[in-house]
C-alpha positions in Angstrom: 5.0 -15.1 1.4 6.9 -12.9 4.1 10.0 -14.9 3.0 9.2 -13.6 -0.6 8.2 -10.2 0.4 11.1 -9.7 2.8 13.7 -10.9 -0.3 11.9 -8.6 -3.1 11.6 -5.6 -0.4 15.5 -5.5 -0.2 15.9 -5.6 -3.7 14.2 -3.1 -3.9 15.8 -1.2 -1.3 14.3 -1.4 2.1 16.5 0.2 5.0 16.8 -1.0 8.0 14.2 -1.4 10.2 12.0 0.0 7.1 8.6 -0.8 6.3 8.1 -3.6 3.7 5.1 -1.8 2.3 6.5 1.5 1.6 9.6 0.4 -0.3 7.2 -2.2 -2.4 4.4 0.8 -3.1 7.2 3.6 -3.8 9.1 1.1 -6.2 5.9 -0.2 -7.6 7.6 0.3 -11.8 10.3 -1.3 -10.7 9.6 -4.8 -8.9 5.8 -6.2 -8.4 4.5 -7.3 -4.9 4.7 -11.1 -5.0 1.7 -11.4 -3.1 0.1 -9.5 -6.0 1.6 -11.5 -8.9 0.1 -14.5 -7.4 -2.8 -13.4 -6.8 -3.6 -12.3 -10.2 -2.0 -14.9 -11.9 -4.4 -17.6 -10.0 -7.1 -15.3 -10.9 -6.5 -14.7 -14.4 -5.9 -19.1 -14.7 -9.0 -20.0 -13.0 -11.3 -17.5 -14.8 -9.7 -18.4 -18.1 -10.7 -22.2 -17.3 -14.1 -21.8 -16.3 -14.5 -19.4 -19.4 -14.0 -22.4 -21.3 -16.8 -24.3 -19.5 -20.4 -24.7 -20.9 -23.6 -23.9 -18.7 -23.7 -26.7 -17.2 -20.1 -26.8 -15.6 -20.6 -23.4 -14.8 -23.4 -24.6 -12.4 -21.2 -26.8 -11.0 -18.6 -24.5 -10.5 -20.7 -22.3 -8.6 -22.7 -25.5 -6.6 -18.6 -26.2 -5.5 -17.7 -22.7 -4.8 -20.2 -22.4 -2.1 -19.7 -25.6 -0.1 -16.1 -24.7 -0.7 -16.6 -21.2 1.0 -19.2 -22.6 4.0 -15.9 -25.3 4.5 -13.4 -22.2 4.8 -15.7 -20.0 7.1 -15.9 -22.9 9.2 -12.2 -24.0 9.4 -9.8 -22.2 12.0 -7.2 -22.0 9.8 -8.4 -21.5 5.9 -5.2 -22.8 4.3 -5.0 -26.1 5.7 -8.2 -27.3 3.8 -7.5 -26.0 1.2 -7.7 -29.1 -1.5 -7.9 -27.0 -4.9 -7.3 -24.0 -7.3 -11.5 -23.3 -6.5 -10.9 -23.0 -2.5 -7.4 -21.4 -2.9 -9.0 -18.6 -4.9 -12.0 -18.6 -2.2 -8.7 -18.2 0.8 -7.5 -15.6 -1.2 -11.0 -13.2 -0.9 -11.2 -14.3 2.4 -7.5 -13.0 3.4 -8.8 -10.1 1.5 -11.4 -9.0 3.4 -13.9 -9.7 -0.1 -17.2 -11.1 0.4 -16.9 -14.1 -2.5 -20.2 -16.6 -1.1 -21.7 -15.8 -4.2 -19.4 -16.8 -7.0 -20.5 -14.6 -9.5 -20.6 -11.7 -7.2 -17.7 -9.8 -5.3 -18.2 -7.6 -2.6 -15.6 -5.0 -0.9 -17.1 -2.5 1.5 -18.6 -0.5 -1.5 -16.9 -1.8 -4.3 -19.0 -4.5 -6.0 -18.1 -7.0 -9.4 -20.8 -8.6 -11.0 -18.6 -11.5 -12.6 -20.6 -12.8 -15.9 -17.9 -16.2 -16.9 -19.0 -16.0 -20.8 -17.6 -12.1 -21.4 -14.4 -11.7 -23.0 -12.9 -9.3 -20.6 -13.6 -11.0 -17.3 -10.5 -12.1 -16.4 -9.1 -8.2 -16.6 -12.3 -7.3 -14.6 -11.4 -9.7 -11.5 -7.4 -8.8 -12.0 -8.2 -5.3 -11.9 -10.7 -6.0 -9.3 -8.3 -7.6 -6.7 -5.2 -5.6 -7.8 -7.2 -2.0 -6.1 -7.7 -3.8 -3.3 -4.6 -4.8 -2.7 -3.0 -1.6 -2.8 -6.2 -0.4 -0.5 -5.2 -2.2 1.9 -1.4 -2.0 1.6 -1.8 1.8 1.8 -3.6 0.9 4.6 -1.2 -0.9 6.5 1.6 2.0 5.8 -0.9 4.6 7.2 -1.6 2.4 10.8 1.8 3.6 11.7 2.0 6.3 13.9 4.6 8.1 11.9 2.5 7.4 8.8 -1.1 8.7 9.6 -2.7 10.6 6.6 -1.1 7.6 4.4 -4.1 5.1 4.5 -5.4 6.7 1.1 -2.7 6.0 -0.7 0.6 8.1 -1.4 1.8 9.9 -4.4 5.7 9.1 -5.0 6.6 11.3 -7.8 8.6 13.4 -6.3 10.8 10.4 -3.5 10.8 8.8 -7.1 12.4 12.1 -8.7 14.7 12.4 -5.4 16.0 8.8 -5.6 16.6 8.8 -9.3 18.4 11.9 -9.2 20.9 11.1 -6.2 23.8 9.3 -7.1 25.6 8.6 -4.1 25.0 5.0 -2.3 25.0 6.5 1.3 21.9 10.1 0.3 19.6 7.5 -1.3 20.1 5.2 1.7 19.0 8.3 4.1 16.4 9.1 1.7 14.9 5.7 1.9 15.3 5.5 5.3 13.2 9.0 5.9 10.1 7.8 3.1 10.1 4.4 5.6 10.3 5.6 8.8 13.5 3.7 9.8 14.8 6.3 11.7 15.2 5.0 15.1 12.9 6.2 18.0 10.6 5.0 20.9 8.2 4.0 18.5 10.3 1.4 16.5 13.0 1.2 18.1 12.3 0.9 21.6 14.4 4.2 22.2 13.2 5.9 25.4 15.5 8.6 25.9 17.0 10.9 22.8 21.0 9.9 22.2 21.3 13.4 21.2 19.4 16.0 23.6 19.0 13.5 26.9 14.8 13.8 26.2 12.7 11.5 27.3 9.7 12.0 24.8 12.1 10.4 21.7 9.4 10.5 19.1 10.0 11.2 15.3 8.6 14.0 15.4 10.9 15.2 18.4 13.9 14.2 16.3 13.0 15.9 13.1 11.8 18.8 14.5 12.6 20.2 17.8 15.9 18.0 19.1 17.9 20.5 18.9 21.0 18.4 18.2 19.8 15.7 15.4 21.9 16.2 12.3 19.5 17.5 10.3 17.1 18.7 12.2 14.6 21.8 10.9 12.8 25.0 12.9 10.1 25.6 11.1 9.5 29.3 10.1 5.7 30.6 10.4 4.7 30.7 7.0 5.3 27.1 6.8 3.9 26.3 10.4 0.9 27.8 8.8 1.3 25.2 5.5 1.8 22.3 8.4 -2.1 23.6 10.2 -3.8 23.5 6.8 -2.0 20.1 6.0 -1.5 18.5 9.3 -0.9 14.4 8.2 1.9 13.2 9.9 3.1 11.2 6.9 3.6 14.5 5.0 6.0 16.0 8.0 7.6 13.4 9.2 8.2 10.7 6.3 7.9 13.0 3.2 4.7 11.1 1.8 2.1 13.2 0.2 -1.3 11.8 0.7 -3.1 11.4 -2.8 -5.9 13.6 -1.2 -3.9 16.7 -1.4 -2.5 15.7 -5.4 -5.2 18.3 -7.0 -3.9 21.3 -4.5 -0.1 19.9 -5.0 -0.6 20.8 -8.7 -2.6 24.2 -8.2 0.4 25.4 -6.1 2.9 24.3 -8.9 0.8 26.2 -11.6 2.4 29.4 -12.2 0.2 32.4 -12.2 -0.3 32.8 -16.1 -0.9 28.7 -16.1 -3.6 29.7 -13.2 -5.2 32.0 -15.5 -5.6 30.1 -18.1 -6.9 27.3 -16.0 -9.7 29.6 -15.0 -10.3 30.6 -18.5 
């Protein structure tokens, strides 16, 4: 699965040193996580086989889904007994983080699916079901970077989106990438002590972006926005561009213009 995600991640454009994450949420219309598709697609066959069973298979499905799951919480390592599409589905809640011991109920910290076999839409209630939490915790992983923080509730890409559709040289949507990722080399994923540029020692992203005073590119903030950058301090919003979906309703109340506004009100 790394192979896969690594091979769809630079088809999609991943810079160098880039997070595989970022480039597969930001592209998310264009190419589909693999780890996703399968997911789903395992789902979506299992649930339309046991939809097909009476009562009484059903039973049986369940009575095998729970030695299956007591087998897997014992095991060190859940994939190598796994033996059948019924434990290969029970690996995948488990690598999930989803409580699955009952069969016909999923748990995920607060989000709960009460999975009835016999109703027409329960294959699209357990796709939708796992596909939310695999961008949870995808948007969790891209937010446990230091250069990322603020990013763990997910990210709104319209406007990278808008940027990287609009530029049409190779070498701007390259930079742009490599800014929404975080590949820009410095102590934290690089292993770059000392700042090429200035000679400093403290060669954090944040250093580079904003006060090296010789990084192409590299911004002085005037006050009013330093005042912006206090009322919206994420790091992933200053440093890699990323808007956190918390700050989407405000985002559009800025963009309204005043007459919009009033009407709004009205």
């Amino acid at each position: 699965m790394k192979t896969m995600h690594a091979a769809v991640a630079r088809h999609a454009g991943r810079s160098r040193y880039g997070s595989t994450d970022t480039i597969l949420d930001m592209t998310a219309r264009e190419v589909q996580d693999p780890y996703l598709i399968v997911v789903t697609q395992h789902v979506e066959s299992l649930f339309r086989m046991m939809a097909r069973c009476n009562r009484m298979g059903w039973e049986a499905a369940q009575d095998t889904w729970r030695v299956v799951w007591k087998r897997l919480e014992a095991a060190k390592h859940g994939w190598s007994v796994v033996t059948g599409p019924i434990s290969a589905m029970c690996q995948y809640l488990r690598d999930l983080q989803v409580d699955g011991h009952d069969p016909s109920r999923w748990v995920f910290e607060e989000r709960v699916l009460e999975i009835k076999p016999y109703e027409v839409s329960v294959v699209c209630q357990t796709s939708s079901f796992l596909t939310d939490i695999i961008k949870t915790q995808r948007s969790r992983r891209m937010g446990s970077a230091s250069s990322a923080a603020g990013a763990g509730g997910g990210v709104d890409w319209t406007v990278p989106r808008r940027l990287l559709k609009s530029v049409r040289t190779k070498t701007t949507r390259y930079a742009y990438r490599a800014v929404f990722q975080g590949s820009i080399l410095h102590n934290g994923n690089g292993g770059k002590d000392v700042c090429k540029f200035c000679g400093d020692s403290g060669t954090t992203l944040r250093h580079l972006m904003y006060e090296c005073p010789s990084f192409p590119g590299g911004m002085r903030l005037p006050g009013y926005v330093l005042a912006e950058k206090r009322r919206f301090p994420e790091d992933c919003l200053w440093l890699r561009g990323m808007l956190p979906l918390k700050y989407l309703p405000v985002a559009r109340m800025l963009a309204l213009s005043e007459d919009d506004e009033e009407w709004m009100l009205l």
